[in-house]
DSSP file (Angstrom, degrees, kcal/mol; ACC not computed):
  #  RESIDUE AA STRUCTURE BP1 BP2  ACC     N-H-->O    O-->H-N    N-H-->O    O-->H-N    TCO  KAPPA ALPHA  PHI   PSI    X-CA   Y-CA   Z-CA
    1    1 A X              0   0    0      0, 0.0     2,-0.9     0, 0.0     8,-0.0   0.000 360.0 360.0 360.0-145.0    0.0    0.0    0.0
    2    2 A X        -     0   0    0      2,-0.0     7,-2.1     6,-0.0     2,-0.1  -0.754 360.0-162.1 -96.6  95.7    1.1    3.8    0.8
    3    3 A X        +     0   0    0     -2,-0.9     2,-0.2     5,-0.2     5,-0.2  -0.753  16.5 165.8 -74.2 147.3    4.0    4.7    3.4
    4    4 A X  S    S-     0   0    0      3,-0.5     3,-0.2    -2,-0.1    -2,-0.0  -0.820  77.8  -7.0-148.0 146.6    4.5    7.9    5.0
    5    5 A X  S    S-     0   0    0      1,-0.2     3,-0.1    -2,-0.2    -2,-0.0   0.826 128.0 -57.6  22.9  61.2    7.0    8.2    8.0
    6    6 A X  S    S+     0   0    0      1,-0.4     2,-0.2     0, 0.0    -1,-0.2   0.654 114.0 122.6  73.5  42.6    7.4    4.2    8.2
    7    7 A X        -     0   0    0     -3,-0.2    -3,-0.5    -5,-0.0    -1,-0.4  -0.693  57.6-145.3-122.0 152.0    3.2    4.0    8.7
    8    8 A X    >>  -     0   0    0     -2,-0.2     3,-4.0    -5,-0.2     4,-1.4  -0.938  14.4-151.4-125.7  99.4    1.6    1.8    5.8
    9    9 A X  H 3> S+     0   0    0     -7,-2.1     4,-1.4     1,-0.3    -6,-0.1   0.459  79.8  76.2 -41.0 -21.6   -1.3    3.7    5.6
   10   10 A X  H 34 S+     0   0    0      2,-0.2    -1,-0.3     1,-0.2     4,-0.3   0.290 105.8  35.5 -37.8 -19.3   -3.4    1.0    4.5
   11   11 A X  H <> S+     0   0    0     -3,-4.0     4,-0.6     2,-0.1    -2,-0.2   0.529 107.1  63.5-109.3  -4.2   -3.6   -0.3    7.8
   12   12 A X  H  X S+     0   0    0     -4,-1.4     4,-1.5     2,-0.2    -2,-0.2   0.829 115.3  32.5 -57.1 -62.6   -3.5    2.7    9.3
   13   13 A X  H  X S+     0   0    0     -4,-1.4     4,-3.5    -5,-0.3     5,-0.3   0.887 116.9  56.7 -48.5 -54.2   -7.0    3.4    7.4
   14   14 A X  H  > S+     0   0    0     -4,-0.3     4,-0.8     1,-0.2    -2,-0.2   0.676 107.5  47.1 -81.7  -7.3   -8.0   -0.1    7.7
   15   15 A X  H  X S+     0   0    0     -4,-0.6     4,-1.4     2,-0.2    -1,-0.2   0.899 112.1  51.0-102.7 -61.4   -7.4    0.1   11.8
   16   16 A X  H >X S+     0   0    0     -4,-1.5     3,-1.4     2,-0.2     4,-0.5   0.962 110.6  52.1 -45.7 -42.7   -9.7    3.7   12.2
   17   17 A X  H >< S+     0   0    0     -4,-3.5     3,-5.3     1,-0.3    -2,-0.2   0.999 102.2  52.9 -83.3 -45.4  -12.5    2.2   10.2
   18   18 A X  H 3< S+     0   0    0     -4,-0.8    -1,-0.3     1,-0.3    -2,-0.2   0.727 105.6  53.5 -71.7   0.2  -12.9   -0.7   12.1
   19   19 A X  H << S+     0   0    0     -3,-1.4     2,-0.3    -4,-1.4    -1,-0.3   0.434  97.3  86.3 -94.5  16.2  -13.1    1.4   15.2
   20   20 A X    <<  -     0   0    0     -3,-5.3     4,-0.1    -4,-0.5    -3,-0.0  -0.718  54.8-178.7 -89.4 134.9  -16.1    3.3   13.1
   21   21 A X        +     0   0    0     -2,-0.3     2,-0.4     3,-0.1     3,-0.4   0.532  58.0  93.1-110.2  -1.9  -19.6    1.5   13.5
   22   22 A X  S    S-     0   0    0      1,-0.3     4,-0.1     2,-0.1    -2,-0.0  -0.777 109.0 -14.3-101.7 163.0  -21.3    3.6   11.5
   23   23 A X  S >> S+     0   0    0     -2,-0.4     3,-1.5     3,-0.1     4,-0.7   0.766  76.8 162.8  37.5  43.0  -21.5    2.2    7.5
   24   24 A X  H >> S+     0   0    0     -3,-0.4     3,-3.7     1,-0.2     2,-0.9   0.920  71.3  50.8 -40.3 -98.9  -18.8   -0.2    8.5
   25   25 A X  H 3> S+     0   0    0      1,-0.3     4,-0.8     2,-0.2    -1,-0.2   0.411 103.8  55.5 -36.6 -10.0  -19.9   -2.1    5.3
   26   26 A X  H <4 S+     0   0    0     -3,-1.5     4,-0.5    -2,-0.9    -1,-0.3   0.693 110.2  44.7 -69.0 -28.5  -19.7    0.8    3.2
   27   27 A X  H <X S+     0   0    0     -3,-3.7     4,-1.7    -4,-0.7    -2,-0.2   0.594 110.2  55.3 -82.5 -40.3  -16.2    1.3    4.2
   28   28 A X  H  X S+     0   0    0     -4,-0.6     4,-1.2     2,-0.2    -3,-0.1   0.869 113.8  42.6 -41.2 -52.8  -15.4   -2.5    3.8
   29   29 A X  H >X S+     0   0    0     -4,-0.8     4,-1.3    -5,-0.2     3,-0.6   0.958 108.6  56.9 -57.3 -50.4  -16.7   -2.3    0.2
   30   30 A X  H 3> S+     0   0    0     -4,-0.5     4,-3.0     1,-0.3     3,-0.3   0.947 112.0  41.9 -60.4 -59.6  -15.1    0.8   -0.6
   31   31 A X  H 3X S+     0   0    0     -4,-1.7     4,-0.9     1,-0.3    -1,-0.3   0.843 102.3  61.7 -29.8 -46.0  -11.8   -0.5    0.3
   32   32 A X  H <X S+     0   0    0     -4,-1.2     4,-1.0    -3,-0.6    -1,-0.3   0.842 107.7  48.1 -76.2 -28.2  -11.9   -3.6   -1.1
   33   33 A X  H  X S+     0   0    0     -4,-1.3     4,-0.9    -3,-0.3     3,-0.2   0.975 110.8  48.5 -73.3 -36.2  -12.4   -1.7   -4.7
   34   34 A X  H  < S+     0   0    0     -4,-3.0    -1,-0.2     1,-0.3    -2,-0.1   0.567 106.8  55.6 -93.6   2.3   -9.8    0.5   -4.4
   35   35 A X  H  < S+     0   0    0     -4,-0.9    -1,-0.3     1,-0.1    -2,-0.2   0.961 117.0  45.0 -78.7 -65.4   -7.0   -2.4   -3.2
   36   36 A X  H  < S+     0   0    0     -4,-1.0    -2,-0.2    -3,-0.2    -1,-0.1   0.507  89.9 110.1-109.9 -13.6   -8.1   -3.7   -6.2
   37   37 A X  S  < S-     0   0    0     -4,-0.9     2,-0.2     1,-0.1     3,-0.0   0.017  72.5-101.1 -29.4 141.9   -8.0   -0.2   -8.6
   38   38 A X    >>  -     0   0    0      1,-0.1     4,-1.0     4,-0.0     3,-0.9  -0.892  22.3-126.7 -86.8 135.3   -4.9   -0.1  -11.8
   39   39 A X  H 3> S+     0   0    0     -2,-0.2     4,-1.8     2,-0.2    -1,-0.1   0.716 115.4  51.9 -19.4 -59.9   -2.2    1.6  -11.1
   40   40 A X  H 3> S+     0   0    0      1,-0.2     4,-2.0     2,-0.2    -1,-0.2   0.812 106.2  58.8 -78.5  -7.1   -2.5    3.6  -14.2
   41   41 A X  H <> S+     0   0    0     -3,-0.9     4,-2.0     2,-0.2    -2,-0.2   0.882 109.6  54.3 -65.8 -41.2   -6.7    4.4  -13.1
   42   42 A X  H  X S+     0   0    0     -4,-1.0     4,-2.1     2,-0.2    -2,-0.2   0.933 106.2  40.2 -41.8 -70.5   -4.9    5.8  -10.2
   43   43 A X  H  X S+     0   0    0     -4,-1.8     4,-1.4     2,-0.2    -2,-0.2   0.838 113.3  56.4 -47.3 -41.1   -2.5    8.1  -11.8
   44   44 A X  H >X S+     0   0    0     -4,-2.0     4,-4.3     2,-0.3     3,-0.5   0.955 111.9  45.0 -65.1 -60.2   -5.1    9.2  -14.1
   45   45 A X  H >X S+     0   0    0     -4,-2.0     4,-2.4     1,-0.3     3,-1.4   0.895 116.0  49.2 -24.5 -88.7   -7.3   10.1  -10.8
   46   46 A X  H 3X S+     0   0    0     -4,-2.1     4,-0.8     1,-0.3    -1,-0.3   0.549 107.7  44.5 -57.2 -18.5   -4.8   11.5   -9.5
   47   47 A X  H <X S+     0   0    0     -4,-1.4     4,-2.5    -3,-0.5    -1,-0.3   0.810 111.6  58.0 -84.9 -19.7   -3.5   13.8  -12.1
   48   48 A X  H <X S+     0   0    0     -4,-4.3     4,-1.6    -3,-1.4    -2,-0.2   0.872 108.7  48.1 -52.9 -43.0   -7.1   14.8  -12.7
   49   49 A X  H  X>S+     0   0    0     -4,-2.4     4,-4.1    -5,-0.4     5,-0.6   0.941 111.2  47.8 -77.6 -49.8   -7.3   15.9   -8.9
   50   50 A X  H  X5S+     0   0    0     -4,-0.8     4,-4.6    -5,-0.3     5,-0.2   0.979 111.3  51.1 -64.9 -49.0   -4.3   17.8   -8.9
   51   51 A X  H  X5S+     0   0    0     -4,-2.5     4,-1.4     1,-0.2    -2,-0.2   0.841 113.8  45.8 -38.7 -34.9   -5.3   19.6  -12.1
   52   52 A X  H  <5S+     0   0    0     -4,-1.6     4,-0.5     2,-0.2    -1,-0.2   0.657 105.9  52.9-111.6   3.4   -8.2   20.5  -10.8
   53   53 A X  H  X5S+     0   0    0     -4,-4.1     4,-0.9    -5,-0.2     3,-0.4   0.812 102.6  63.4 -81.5 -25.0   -7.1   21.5   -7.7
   54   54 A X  H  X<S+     0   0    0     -4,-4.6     4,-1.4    -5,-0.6     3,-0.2   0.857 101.0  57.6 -31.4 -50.7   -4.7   23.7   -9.8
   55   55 A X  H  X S+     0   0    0     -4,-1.4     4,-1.6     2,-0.2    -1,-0.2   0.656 108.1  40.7 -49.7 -48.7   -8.0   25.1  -10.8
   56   56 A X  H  > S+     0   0    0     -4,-0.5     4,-0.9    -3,-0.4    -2,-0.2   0.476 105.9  59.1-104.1   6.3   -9.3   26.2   -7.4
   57   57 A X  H  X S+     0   0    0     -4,-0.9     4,-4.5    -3,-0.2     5,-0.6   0.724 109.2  43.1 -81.0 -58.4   -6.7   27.3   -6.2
   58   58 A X  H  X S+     0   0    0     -4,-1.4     4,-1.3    -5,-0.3    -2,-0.2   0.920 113.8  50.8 -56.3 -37.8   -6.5   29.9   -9.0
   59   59 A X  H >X S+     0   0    0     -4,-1.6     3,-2.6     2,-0.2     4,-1.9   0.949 112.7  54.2 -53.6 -77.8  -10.3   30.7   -8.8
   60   60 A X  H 3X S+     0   0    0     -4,-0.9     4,-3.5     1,-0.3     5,-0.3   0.796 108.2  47.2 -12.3 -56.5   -9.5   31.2   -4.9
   61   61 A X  H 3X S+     0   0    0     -4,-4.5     4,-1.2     1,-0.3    -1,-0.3   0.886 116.2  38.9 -84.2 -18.2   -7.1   33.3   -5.4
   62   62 A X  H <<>S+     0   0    0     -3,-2.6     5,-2.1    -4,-1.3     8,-0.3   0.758 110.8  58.4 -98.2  -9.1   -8.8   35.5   -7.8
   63   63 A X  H ><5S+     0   0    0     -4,-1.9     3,-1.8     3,-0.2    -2,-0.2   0.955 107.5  48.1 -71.6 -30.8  -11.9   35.4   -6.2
   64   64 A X  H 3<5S+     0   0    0     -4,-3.5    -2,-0.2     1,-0.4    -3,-0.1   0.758 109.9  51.3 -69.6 -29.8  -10.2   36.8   -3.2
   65   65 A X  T 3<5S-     0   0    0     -4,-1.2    -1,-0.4    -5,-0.3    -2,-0.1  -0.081 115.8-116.7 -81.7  24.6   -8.5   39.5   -5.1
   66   66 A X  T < 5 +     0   0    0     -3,-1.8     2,-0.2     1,-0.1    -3,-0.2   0.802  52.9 170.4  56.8  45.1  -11.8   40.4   -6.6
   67   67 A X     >< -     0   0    0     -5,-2.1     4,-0.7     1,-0.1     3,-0.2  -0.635  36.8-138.3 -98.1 138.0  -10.8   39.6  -10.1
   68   68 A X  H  > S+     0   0    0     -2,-0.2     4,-0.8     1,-0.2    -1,-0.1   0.857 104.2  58.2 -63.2 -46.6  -13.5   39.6  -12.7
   69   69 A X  H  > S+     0   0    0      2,-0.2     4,-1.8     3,-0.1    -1,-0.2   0.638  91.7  60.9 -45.4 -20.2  -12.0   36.7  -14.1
   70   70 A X  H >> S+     0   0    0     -8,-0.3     3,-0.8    -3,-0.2     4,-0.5   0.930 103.0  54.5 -88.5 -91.1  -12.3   34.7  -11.0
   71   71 A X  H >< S+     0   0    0     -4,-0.7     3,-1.1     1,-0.3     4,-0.2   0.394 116.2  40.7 -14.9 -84.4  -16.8   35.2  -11.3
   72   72 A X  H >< S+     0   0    0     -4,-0.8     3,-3.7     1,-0.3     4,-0.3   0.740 118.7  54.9 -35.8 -68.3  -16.4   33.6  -15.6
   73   73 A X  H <X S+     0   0    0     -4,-1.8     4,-1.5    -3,-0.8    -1,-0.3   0.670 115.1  35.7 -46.5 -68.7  -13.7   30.9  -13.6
   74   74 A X  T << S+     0   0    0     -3,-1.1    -1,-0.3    -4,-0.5    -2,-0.2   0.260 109.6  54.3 -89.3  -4.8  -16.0   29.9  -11.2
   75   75 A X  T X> S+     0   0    0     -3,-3.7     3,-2.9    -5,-0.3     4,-0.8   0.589 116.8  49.4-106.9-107.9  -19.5   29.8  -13.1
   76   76 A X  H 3> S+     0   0    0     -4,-0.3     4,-4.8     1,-0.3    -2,-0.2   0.386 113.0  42.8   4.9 -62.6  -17.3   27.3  -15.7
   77   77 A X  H 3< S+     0   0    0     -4,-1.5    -1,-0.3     2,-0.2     4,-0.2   0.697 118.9  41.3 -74.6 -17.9  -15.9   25.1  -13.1
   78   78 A X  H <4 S+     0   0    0     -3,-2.9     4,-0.5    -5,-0.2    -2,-0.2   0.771 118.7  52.3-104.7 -25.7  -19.2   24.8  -11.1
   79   79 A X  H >X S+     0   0    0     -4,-0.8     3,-2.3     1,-0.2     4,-0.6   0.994 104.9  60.3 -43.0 -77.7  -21.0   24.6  -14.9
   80   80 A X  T 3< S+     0   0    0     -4,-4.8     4,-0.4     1,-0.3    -1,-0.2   0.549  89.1  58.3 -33.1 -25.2  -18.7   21.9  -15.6
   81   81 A X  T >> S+     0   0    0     -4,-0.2     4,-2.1    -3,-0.2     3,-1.6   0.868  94.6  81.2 -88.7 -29.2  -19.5   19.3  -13.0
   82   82 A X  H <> S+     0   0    0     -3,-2.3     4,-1.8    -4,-0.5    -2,-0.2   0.878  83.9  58.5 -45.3 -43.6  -23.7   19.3  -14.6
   83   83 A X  H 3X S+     0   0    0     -4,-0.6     4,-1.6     1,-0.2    -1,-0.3   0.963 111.0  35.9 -55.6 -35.9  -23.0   17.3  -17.2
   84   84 A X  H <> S+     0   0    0     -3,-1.6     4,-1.7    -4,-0.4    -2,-0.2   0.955 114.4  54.9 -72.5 -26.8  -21.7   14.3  -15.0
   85   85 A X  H  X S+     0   0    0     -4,-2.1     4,-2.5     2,-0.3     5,-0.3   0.897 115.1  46.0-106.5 -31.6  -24.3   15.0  -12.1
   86   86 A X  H >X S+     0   0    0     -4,-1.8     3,-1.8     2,-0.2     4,-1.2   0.887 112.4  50.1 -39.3 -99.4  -27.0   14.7  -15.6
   87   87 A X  H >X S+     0   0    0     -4,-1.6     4,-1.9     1,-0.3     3,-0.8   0.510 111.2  47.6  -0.5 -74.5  -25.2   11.6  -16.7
   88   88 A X  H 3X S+     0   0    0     -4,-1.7     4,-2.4     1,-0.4    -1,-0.3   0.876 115.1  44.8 -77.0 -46.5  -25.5   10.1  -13.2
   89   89 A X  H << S+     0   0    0     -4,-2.5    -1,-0.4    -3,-1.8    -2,-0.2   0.594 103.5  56.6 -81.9  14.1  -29.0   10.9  -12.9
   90   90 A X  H << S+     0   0    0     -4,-1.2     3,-0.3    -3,-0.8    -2,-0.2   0.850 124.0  32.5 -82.0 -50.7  -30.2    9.8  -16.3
   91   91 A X  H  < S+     0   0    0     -4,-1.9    -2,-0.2     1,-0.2    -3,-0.2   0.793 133.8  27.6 -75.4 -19.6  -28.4    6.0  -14.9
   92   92 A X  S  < S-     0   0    0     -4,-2.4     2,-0.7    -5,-0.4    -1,-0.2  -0.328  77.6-165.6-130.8  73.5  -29.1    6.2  -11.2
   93   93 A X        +     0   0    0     -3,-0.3     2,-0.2    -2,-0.1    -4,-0.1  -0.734  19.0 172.0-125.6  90.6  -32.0    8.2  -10.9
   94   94 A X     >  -     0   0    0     -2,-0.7     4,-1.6     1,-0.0     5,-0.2  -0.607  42.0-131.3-163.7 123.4  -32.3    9.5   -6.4
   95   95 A X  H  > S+     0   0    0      1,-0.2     4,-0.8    -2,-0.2     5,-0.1   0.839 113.2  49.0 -87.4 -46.2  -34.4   11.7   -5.1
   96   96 A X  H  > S+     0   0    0      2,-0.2     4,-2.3     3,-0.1     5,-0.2   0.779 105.3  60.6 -85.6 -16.1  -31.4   13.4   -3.2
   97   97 A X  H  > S+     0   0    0      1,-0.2     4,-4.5     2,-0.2    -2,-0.2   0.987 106.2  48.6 -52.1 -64.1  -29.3   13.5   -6.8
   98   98 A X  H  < S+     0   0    0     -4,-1.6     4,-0.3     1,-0.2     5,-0.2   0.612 112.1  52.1 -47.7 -15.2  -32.2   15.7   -8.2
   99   99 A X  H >X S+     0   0    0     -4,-0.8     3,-2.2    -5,-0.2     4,-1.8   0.886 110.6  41.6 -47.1 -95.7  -31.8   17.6   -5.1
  100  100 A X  H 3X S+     0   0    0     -4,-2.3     4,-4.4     1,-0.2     5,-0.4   0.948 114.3  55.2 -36.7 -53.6  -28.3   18.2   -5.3
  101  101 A X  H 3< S+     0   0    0     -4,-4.5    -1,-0.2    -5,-0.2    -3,-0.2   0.550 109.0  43.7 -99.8  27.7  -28.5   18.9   -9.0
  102  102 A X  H <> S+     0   0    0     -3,-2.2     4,-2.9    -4,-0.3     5,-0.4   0.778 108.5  57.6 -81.9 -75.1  -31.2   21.6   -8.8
  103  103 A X  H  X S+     0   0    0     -4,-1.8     4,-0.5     1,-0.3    -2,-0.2   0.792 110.1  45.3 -36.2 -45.9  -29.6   23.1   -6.2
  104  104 A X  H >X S+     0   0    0     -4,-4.4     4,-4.5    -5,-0.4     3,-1.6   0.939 111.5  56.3 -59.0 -50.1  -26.5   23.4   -8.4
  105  105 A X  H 3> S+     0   0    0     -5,-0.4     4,-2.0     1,-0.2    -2,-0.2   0.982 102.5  50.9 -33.8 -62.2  -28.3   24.5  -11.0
  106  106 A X  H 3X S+     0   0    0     -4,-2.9     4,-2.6     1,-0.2    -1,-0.2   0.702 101.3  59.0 -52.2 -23.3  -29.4   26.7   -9.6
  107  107 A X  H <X S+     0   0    0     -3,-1.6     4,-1.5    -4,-0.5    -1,-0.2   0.865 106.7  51.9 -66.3 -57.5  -26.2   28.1   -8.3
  108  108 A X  H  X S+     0   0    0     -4,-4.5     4,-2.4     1,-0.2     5,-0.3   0.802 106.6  52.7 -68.1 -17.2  -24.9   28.6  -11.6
  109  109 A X  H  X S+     0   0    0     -4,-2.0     4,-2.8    -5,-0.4     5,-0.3   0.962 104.2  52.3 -66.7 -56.0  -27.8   30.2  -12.4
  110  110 A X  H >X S+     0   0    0     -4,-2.6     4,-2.1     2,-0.2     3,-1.1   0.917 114.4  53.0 -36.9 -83.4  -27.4   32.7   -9.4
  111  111 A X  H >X S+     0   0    0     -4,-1.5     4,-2.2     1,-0.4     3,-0.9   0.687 108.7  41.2 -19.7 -77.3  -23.7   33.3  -10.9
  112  112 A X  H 3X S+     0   0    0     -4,-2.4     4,-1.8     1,-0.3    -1,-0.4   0.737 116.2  49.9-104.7 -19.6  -24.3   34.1  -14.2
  113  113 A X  H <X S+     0   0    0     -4,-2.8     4,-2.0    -3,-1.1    -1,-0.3   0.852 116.1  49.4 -70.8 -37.7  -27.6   36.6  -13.2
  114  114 A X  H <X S+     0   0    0     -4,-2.1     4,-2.4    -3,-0.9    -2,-0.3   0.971 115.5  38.9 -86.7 -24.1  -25.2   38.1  -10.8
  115  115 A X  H  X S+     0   0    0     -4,-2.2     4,-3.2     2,-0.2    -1,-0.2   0.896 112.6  50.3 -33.6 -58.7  -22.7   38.5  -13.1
  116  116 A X  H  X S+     0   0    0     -4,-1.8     4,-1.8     2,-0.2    -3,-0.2   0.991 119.0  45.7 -65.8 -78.6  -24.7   39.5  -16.2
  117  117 A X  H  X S+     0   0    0     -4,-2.0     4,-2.2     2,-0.2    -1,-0.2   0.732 108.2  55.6 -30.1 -58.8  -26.4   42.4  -13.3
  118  118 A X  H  X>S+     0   0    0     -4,-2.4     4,-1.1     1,-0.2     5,-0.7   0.981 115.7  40.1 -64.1 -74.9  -22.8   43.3  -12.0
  119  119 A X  H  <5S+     0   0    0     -4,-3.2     3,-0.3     2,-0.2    -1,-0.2   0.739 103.6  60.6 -22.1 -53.8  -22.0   44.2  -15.9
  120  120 A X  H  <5S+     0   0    0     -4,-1.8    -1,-0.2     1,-0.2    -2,-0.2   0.977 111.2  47.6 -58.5 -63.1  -25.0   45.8  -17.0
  121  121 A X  H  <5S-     0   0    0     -4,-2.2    -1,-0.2    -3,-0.4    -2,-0.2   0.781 102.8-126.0 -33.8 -47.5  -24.0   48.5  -13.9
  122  122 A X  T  <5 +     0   0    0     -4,-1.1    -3,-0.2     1,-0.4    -1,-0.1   0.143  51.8 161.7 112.3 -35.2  -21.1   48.9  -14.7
  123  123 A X      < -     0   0    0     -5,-0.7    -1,-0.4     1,-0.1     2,-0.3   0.005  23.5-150.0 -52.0 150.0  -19.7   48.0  -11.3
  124  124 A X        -     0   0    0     -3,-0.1    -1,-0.1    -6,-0.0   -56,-0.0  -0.906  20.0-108.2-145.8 141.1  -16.6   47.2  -10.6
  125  125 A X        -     0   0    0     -2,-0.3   -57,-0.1     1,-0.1    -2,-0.0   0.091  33.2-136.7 -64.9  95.1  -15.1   45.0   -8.0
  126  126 A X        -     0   0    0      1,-0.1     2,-0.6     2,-0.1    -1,-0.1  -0.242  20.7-114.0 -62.8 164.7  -13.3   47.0   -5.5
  127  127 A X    >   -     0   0    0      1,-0.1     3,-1.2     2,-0.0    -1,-0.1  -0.494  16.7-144.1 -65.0 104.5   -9.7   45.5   -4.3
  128  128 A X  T 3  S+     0   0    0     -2,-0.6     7,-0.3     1,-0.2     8,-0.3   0.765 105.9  54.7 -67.0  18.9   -9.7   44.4   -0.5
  129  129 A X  T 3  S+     0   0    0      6,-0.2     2,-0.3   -64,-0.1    -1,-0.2  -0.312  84.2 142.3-139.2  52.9   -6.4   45.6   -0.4
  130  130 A X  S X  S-     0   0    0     -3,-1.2     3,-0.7     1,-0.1     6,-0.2  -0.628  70.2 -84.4 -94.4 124.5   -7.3   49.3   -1.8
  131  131 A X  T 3  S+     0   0    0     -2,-0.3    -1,-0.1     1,-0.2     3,-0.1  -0.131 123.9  18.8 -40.2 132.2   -5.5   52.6   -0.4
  132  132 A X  T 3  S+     0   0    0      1,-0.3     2,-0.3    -3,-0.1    -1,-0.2   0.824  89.1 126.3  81.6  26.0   -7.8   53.1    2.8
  133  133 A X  S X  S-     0   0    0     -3,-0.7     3,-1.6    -5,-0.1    -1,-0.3  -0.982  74.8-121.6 -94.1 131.3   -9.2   49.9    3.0
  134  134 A X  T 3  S+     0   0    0     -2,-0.3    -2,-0.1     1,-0.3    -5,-0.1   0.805 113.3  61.8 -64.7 -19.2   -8.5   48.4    6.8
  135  135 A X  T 3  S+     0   0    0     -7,-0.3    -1,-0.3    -5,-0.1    -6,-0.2   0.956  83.1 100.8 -59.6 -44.0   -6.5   45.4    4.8
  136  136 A X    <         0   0    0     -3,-1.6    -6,-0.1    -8,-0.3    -7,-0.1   0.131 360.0 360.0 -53.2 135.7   -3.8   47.9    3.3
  137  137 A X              0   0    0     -8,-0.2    -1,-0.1    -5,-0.0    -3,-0.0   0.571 360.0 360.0-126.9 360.0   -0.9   47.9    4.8
């Protein structure tokens, strides 16, 4: 499995969950697929996750700098995930998926109205770090 500082994390895991009682068999399953995962489904996972924590980290940081760009970035990336959460309910079809993927819908929706609004105004997105702002140093 996975070392870090002469732990094999695989028992490490496997030793917390069996002091969990709640889904015990949910955790059982899940394990038992992902012992059983290819390597190269793995890297692929895992270069997907780091790219797209690459991705929110850069939204982060321009939403936090007020960047206009950061709004588009973040109505995209929260766009983006609707297609799968479709997909999955067109094959698994949940009373709390359709939940979830209204509520997202909806989200993006919020986003691009407030956007579209912000534009129409004219505003624009002060700096929190603006001469006279208590951040400015």
């Amino acid at each position: 499995m996975v070392y870090w500082r002469d732990q094999n994390l695989g028992e490490a895991a496997s030793d917390w969950i069996n002091r969990l009682w709640i889904a015990r068999p949910y955790f059982d399953g899940l394990i038992a697929k992902l012992s059983s995962v290819d390597e190269r489904i793995l890297e692929e996972v895992a270069a997907g996750s780091f790219i797209y924590s690459a991705l929110l980290l850069v939204e982060g940081i321009g939403l936090c700098r007020r960047k206009r760009w950061a709004e588009f970035m973040t109505v995209g990336i929260t766009g983006s995930l609707l297609p799968v959460e479709f997909y999955e309910l067109f094959h698994h079809l949940t009373t709390v998926g359709v939940i979830i993927t209204l509520v997202n819908v909806a989200i993006v929706w919020y986003l691009v109205v407030q956007i579209m609004h912000d534009r129409r105004k004219g505003s624009d997105l002060p700096t929190p770090c603006a001469k006279g702002s208590p951040g400015h140093h």
